[in-house]
C-alpha positions as CSV (number, residue, x, y, z in Angstrom):
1,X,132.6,100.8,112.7
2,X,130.7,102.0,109.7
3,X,127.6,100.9,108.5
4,X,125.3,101.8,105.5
5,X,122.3,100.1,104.0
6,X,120.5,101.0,100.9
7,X,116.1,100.1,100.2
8,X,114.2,100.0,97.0
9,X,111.0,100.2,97.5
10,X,108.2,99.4,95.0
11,X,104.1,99.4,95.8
12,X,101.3,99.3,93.6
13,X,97.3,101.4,94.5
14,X,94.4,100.8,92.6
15,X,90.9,102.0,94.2
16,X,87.7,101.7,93.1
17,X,87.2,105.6,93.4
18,X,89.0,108.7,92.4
19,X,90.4,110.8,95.1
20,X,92.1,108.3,96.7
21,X,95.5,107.7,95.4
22,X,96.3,111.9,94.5
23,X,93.7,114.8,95.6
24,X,93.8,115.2,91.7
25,X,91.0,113.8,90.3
26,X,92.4,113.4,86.8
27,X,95.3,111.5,88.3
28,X,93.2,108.2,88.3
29,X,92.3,105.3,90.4
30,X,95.7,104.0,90.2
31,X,99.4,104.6,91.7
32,X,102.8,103.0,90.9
33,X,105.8,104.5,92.8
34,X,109.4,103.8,93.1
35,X,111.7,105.0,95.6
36,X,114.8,104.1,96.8
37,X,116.4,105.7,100.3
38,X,119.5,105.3,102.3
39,X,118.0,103.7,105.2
40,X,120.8,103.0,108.0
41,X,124.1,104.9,107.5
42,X,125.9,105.4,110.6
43,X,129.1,105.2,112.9
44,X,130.2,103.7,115.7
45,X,133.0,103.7,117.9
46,X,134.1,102.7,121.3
47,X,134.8,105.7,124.3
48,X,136.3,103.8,126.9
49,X,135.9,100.1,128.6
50,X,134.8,100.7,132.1
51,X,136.0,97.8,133.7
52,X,137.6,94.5,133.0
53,X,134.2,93.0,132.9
54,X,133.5,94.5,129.4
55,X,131.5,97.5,130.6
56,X,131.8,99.9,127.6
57,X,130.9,103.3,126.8
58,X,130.3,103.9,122.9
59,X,128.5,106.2,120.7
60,X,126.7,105.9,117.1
61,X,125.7,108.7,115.2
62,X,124.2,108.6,111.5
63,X,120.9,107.1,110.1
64,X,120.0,104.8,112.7
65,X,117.3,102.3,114.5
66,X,116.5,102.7,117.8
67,X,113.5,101.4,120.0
68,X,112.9,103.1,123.3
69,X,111.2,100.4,125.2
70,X,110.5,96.7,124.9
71,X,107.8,96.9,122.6
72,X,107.9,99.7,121.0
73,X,105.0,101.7,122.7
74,X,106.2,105.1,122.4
75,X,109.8,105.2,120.2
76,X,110.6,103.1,117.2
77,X,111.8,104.4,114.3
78,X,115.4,104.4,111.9
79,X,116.2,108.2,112.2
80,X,119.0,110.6,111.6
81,X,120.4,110.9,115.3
82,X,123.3,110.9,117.8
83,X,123.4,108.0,120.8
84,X,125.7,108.0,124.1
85,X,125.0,103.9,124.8
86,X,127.1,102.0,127.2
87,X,126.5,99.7,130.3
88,X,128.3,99.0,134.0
89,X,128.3,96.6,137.3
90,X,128.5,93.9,134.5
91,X,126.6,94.5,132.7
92,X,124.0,95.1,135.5
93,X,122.9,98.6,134.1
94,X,122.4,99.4,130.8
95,X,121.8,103.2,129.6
96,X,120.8,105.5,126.4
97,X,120.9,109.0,125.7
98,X,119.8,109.6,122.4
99,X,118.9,113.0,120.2
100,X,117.0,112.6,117.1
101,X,116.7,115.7,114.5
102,X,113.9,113.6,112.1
103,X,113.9,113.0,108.7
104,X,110.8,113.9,106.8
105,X,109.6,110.4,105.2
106,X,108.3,109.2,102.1
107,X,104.4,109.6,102.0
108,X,104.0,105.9,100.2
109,X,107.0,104.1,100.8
110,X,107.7,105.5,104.5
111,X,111.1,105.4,103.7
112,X,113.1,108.0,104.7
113,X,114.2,111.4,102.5
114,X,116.9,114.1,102.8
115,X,114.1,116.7,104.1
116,X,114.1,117.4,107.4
117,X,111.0,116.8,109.6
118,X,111.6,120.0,112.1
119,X,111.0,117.7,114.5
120,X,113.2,117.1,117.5
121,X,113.2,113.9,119.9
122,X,115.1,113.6,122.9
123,X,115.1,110.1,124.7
124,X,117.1,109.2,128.1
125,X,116.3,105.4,129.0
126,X,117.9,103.3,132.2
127,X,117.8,99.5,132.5
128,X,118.3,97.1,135.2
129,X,118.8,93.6,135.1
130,X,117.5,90.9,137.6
131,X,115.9,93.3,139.4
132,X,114.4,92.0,142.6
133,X,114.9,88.4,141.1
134,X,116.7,86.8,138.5
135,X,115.3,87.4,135.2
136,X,113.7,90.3,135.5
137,X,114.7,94.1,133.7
138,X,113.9,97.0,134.8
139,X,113.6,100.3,133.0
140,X,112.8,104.2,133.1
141,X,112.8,106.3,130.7
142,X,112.1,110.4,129.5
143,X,110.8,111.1,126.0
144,X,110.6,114.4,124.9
145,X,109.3,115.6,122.0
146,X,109.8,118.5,119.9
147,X,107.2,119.3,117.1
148,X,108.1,122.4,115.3
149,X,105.5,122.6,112.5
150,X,103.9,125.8,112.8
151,X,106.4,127.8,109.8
152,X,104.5,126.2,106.9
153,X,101.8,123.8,105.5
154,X,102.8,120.5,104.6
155,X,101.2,118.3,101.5
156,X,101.9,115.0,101.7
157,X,103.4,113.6,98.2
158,X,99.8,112.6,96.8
159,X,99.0,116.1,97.3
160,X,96.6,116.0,100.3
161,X,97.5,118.4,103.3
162,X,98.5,116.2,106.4
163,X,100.3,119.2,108.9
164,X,97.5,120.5,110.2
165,X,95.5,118.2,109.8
166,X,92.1,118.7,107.5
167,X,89.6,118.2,110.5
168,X,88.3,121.6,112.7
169,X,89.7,124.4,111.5
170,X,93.3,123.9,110.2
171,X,95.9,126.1,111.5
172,X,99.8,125.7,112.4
173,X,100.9,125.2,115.8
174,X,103.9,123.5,117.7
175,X,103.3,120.5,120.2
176,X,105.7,119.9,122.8
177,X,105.3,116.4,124.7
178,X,107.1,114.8,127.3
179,X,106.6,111.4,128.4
180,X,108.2,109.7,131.8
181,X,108.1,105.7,131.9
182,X,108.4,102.3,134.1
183,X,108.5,99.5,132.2
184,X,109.7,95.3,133.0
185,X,109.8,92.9,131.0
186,X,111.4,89.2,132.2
187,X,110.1,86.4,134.6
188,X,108.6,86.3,138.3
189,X,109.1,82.4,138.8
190,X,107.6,80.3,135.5
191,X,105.3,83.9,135.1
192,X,106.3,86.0,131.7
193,X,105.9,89.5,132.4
194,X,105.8,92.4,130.4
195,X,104.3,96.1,131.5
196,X,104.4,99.4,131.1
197,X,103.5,102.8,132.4
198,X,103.7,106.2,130.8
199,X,102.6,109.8,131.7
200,X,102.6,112.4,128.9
201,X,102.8,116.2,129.8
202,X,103.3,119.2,127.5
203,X,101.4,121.6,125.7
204,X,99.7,121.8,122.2
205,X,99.4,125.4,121.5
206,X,96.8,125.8,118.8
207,X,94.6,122.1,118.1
208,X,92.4,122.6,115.0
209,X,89.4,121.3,117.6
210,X,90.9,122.9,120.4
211,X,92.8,125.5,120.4
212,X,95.5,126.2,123.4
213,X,95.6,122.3,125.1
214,X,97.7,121.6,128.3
215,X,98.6,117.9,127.9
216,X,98.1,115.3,130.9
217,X,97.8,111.9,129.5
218,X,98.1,108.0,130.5
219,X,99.1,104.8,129.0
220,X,99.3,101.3,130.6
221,X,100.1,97.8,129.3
222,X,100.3,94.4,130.8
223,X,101.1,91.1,129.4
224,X,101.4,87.5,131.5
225,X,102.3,84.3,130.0
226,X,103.1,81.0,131.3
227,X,105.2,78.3,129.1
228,X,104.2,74.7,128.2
229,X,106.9,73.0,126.3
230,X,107.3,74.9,122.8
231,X,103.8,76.8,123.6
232,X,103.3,79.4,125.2
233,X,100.0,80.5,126.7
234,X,99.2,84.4,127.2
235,X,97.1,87.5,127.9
236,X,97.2,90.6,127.6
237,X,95.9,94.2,128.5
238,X,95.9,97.7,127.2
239,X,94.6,101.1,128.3
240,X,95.3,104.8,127.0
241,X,93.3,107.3,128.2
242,X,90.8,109.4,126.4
243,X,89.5,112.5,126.4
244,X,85.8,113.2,127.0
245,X,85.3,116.9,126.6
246,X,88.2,118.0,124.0
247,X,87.4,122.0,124.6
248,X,88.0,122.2,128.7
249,X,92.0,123.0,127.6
250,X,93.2,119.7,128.7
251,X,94.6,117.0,126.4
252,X,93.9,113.9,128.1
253,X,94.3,111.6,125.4
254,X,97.1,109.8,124.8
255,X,99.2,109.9,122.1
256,X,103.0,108.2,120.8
257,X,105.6,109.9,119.4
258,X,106.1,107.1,116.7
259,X,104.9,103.7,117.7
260,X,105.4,100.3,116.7
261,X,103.3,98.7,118.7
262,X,104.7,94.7,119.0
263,X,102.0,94.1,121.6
264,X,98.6,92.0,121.6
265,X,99.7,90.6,118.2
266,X,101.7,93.0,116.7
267,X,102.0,92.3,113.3
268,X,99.8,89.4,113.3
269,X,96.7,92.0,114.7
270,X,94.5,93.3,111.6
271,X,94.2,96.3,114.4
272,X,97.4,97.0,115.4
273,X,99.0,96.3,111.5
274,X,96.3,98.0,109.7
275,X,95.6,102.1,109.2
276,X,92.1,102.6,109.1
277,X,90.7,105.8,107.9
278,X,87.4,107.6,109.4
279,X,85.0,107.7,106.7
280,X,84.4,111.2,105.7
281,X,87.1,112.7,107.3
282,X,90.7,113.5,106.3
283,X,93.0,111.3,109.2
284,X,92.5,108.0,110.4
285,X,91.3,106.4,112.6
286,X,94.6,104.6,114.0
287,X,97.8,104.7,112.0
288,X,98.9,101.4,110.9
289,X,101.9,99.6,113.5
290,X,100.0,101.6,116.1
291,X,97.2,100.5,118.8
292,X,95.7,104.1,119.9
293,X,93.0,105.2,117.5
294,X,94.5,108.9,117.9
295,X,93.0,110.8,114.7
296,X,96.4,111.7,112.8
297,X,96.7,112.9,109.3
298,X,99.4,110.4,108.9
299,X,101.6,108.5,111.3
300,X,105.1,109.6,110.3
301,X,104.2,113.2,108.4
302,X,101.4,113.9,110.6
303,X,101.1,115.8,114.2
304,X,100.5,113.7,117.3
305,X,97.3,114.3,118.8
306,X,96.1,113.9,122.0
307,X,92.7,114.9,122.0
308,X,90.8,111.9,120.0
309,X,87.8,113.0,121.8
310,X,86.0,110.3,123.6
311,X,86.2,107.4,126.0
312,X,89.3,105.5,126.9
313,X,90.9,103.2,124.5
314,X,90.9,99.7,126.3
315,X,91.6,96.3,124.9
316,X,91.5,93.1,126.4
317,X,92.8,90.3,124.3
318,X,91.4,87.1,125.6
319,X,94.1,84.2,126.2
320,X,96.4,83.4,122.7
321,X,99.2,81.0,122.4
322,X,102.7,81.7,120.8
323,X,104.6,78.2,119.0
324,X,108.1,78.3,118.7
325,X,108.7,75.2,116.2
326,X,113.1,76.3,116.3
327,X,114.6,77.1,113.9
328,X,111.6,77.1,111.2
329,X,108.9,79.1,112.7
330,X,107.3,80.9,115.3
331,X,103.1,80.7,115.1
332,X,100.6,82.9,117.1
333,X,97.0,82.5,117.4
334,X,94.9,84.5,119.7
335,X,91.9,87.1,119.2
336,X,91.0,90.1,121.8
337,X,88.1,92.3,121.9
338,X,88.9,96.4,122.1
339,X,86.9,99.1,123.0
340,X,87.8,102.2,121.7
341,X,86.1,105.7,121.6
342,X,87.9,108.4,119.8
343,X,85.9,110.7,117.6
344,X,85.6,114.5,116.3
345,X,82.8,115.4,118.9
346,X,81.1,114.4,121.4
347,X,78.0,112.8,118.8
348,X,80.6,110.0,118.3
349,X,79.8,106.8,120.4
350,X,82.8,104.2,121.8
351,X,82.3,101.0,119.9
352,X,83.5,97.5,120.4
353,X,85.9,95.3,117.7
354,X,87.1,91.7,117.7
355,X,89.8,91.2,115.6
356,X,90.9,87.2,115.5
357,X,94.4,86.1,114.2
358,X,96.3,83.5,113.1
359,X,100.0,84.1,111.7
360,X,103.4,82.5,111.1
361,X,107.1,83.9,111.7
362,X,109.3,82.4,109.4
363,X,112.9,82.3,111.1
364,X,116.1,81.6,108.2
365,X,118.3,79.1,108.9
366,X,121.2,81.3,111.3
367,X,117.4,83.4,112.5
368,X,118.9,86.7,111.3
369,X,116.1,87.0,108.6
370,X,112.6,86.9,109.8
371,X,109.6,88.0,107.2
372,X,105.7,87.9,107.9
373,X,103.9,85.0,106.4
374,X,100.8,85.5,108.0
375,X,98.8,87.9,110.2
376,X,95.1,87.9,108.7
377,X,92.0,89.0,110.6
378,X,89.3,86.7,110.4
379,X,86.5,88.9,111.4
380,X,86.2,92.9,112.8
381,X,83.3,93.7,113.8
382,X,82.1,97.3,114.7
383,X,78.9,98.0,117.0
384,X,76.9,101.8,116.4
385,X,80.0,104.1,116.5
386,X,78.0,106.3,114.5
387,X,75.2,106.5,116.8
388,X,74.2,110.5,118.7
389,X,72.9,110.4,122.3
C-alpha cells in the first residue's frame, strides 16, 4: 500500500512590538507565510501472517505518524522513518520497532521540510491486552534518543538562534536520552484507567547552564474515571521531576523527546495547547502540545532540556467531565490547578496556575474528521514566580 498526503499551510502574526515576528527590526510587526509540505508519504506491505487468526507481521517505511504511548507523553510526531509492526496470540500482543532519522521542520508552520534534523530516534514498544482482567492493556516501552547538534548553529527561519539555545552561555553539544516506560490504559471493573511511568537516563555533554550533565529523570501520570450514561466523570494527576541545583552534574529534570501531550485536557487546556514564552529570555516557558515547562528554544527545532532548574512540575486537575453526544460531538469541561517551578537559577520561585476549560469535539458524520471548536481558558492565574529568597 502506498500512501501520500500533501498540506498548505497559511498563518498570519501581527504584534504590537518589533522583534517579535523576525530578529530584524526593520522587518515589521507583521508576518504572512505560505508553505506547503509533503506530510505523510509512505509504504506498506505485509511480511507474513503468523497464524490463521490474522496475526501479521508488516512494515511501513516513508513520511509517517507514529505515537509511542497512549497519550502521547514522550513520542508523537509524522516523521521520515522505518517501522517493523505486527501482533500474535490473537491479537493478544501487539509490538513496534521503529527508527526515525528526523526531518528538520518549518519554524511557523511546523510542517515538515526536506532538511534533515540530525536527529536520530529509536523506539521499541510491547502491548498486552486484557492483562490481568478484561479490558485492560499493558505496555513497555524504550525511547532512545539521538541529538546530534553540536556540527553547527541553527537559526530558526525568523532568524533567531534556537540550537543552542540563547540562555547561559551558548555552545554546541550532543544529548543522548534514553527513556524506559510502563504504561495501562483500559478498565479495572466500571474504573477507567490510564497511567504511566518513565525513567530518562543519558548524558547532555555541554548545557549552556551546565556544562557536562549525567541525566536521571522521572515522569508519572495517572488518570481515573468512572462513566454515567453519555458523561463521564474524571481526574487526573501529573508529576515530572525537577531539578533543584542545575550545576551538581545531574539532570534531574524531565524532558520529552517530542510530546503531544492528550492528557488533563489536551487540546482543550490553555496550558497544555498554548507555548508560553519567559519574559526576557530567548525559550519558553513550555512549548505548546506539551505539559512540562522545560525551557526549549523551540519544541520541534530546539534541544530537549532537562535541567529547567527548580521544583517538580505537578498538576492536579480537580474532577472534569467528558460528554459524548454520538455522532455530533464530544464536550469536556474540567479546570486543574499546576504547580510548576522551572527557571534559569535558583532566584526563580515555583508558582501556582489554574487554567479552567470548556471545549467541544466536533465528530463528521462517518467520525473520520474531527476539528477543535473550542478549548478556551477562562482564567490563568500566576502567584510571585518572580520573587528571590
Amino acid at each position: 500500500a502506498l500512501k501520500a498526503t500533501g498540506v498548505f499551510d497559511l498563518n498570519y502574526l501581527r504584534a504590537s512590538e518589533r522583534n517579535v515576528v523576525h530578529i530584524d527590526p526593520r522587518e515589521g510587526r507583521s508576518r504572512r507565510r505560505q508553505d506547503a509540505a509533503l506530510e505523510e508519504a509512505f509504504a506498506e506491505a505485509k511480511l507474513a501472517d503468523l497464524s490463521p487468526n490474522f496475526d501479521v507481521v508488516s512494515v511501513r517505511a516513508g513520511i509517517q505518524p507514529f505515537v509511542s504511548d497512549f497519550r502521547g507523553l514522550v513520542f508523537s510526531d509524522t516523521n521520515l522513518g522505518a517501522r517493523l509492526f505486527g501482533n500474535a496470540s490473537n491479537n493478544r500482543w501487539q509490538y513496534n520497532l521503529a527508527a526515525f532519522d528526523l526531518l528538520e521542520k518549518d519554524t511557523n508552520s511546523e510542517l515538515n521540510t526536506f532538511e534533515r534534523r540530525h536527529q536520530r530516534v529509536y523506539v521499541a514498544n510491547v502491548f498486552h491486552q486484557d492483562t490481568f482482567t478484561h479490558g485492560y492493556q499493558l505496555s513497555l516501552s524504550f525511547h532512545r534518543s539521538e541529538d546530534r547538534a553540536s556540527d553547527e548553529f541553527h537559526y530558526d527561519g525568523n532568524g533567531f538562534l534556537v540550537r543552542p539555545a540563547r540562555i547561559g552561555t551558548p555552545r554546541l553539544h550532543d544529548l543522548s536520552a534514553n527513556y524506559v516506560g510502563l504504561a495501562g490504559d483500559g478498565h479495572l471493573g466500571r474504573i477507567n484507567v490510564s497511567h504511566a511511568a518513565y525513567y530518562a537516563f543519558g548524558t547532555d555533554d555541554d548545557h549552556p547552564l551546565a556544562g557536562h550533565q549525567d541525566i536521571r529523570a522521572g515522569m508519572g501520570a495517572l488518570e481515573a474515571s468512572i462513566d454515567k450514561d453519555w458523561t463521564r466523570f474524571k481526574a487526573t494527576v501529573f508529576y515530572a521531576s525537577g531539578d533543584d541545583d542545575p550545576l551538581d552534574g545531574k539532570a534531574r529534570g524531565f524532558d520529552s523527546i517530542y510530546d503531544s501531550s492528550n492528557f488533563a485536557g489536551g487540546p482543550f487546556s490553555f496550558w497544555v495547547r498554548s507555548g508560553i514564552a519567559l519574559t526576557q529570555t530567548a525559550v519558553l516557558l513550555k512549548a505548546p502540545g506539551s505539559l512540562l515547562p522545560d525551557l526549549r528554544s523551540n519544541k520541534f527545532e530546539g534541544q530537549a532540556n532537562f535541567v529547567p532548574a527548580g521544583d517538580p512540575q505537578d498538576h492536579r486537575p480537580r474532577p472534569g467531565r467528558r460528554c459524548r453526544l454520538p455522532p455530533a460531538a464530544e464536550r469536556e469541561r474540567g479546570d486543574h490547578r499546576g504547580r510548576d517551578g522551572p527557571a534559569a537559577g535558583r532566584g526563580l520561585r515555583g508558582h501556582l496556575h489554574f487554567d479552567l476549560r470548556d471545549g467541544r469535539l466536533r465528530i463528521g458524520e462517518q467520525e473520520a474528521v474531527e476539528r477543535v471548536r473550542g478549548g478556551q481558558a477562562d482564567l490563568l492565574t500566576e502567584g510571585a514566580g518572580w520573587r528571590r529568597d
